[in-house]
C-alpha positions as CSV (number, residue, x, y, z in Angstrom):
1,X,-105.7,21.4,32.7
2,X,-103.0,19.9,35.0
3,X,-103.0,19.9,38.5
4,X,-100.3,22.8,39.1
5,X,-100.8,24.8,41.8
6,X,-102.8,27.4,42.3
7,X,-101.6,30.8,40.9
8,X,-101.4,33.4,43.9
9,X,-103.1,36.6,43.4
10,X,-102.6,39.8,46.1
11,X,-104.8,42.1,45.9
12,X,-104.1,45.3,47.2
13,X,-107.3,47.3,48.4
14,X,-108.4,49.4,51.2
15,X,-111.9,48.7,50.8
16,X,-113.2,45.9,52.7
17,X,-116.6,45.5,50.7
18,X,-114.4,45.4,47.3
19,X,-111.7,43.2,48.9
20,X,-114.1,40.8,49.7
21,X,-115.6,40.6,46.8
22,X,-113.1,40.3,44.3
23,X,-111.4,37.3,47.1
24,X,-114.8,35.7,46.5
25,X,-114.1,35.9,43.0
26,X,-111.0,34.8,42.7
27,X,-111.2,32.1,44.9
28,X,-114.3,30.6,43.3
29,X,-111.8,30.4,39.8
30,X,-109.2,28.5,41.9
31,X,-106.4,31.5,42.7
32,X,-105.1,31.4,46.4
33,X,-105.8,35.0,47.1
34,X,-103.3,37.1,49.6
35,X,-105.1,40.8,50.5
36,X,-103.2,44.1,51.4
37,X,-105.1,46.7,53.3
38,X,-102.8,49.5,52.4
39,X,-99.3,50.5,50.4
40,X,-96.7,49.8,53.3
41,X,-98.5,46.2,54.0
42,X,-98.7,45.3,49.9
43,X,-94.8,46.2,50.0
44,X,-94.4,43.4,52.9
45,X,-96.9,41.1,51.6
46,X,-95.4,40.8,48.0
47,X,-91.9,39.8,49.9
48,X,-94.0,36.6,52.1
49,X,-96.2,35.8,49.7
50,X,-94.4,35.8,46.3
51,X,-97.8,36.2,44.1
52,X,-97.9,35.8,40.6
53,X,-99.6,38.9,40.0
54,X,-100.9,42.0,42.0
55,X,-103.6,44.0,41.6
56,X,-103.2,47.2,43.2
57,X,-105.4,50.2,44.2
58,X,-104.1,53.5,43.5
59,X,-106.1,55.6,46.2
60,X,-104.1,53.5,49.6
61,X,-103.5,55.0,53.0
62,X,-99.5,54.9,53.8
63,X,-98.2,54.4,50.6
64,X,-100.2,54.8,46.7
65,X,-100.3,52.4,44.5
66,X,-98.3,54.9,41.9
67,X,-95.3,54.8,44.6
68,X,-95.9,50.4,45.5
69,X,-95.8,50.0,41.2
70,X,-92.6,51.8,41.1
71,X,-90.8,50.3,44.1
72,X,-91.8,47.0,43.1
73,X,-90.7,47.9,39.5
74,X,-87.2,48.9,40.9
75,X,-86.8,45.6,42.8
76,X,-85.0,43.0,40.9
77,X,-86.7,40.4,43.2
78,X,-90.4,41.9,42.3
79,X,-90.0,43.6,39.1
80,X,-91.4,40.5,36.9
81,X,-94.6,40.3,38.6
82,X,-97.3,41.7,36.8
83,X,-99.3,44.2,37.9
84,X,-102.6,45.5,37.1
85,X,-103.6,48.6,38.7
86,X,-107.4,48.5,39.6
87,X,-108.9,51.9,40.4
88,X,-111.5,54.3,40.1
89,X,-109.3,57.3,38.9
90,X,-109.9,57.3,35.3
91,X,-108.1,60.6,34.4
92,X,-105.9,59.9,31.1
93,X,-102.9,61.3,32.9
94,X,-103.3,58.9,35.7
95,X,-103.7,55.7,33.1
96,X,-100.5,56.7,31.5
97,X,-98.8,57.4,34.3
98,X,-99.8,53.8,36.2
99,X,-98.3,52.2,32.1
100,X,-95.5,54.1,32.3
101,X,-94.5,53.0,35.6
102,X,-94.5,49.9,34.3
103,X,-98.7,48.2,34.5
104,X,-99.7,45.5,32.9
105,X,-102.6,46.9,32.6
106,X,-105.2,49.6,34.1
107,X,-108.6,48.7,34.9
108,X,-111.1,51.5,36.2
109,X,-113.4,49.6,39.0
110,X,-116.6,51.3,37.8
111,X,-116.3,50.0,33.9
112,X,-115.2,46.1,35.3
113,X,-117.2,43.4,36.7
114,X,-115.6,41.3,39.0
115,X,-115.8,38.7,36.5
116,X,-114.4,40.7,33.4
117,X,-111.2,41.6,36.3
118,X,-110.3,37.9,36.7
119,X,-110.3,37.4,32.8
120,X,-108.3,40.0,32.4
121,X,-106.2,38.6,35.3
122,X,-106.1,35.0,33.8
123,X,-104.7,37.3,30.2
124,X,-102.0,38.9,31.6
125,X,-101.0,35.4,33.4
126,X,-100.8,34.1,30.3
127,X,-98.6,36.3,28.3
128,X,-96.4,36.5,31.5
129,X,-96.4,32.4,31.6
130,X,-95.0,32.9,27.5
């Protein structure tokens, strides 16, 4: 693989045991890793950091992650960042809902090791990089 840099990854969670363990994660596979504690601060941190993907909680304090997806969606500056929404609500209205809004993908935290998120991760990198 070359030596580019590392691909920057925020991760938008209001859980600090989760947080830390998918930054663990993530930074053991080489991804410089940006974290959000809430909606409002993801909307700030995606303007600073410029990551190449997000992965966003849906349950946030300030702001969801239904209303972050579709500001960032509406934003010519942030609507081509991927974003996979990574949550525990599993309801079939709430998965369509998070794809229609524009998701890369929806991952429900209780069916996804840390290490199954960050190869899904690396798949959606690479059909954005095509």
């Amino acid at each position: 693989m070359s030596t580019k840099q590392a691909q920057k990854i925020l991760l938008v969670e209001d859980d600090s045991f989760l947080s830390n363990i998918y930054q663990t994660k993530f930074t053991k596979e080489g991804y410089q890793v940006a974290v959000a504690g809430d909606g409002e601060e993801a909307l700030k941190a995606v303007k600073t950091k410029k990551p190449d993907i997000i992965l966003l909680d849906v349950l946030l304090p300030k702001l969801d992650g239904f209303a972050v997806l579709e500001k960032l969606k509406k934003d010519p500056e942030t609507k081509d960042i991927p974003v996979i929404l990574l949550t525990n609500l599993g309801q079939r209205d709430d998965v369509d809902r998070g794809l229609q809004l524009g998701a890369a993908d929806y991952l429900i935290k209780a069916h996804f090791k840390p290490s199954e998120t960050v190869e899904k991760v690396k798949k959606v990198l690479e059909r954005a990089a095509i």
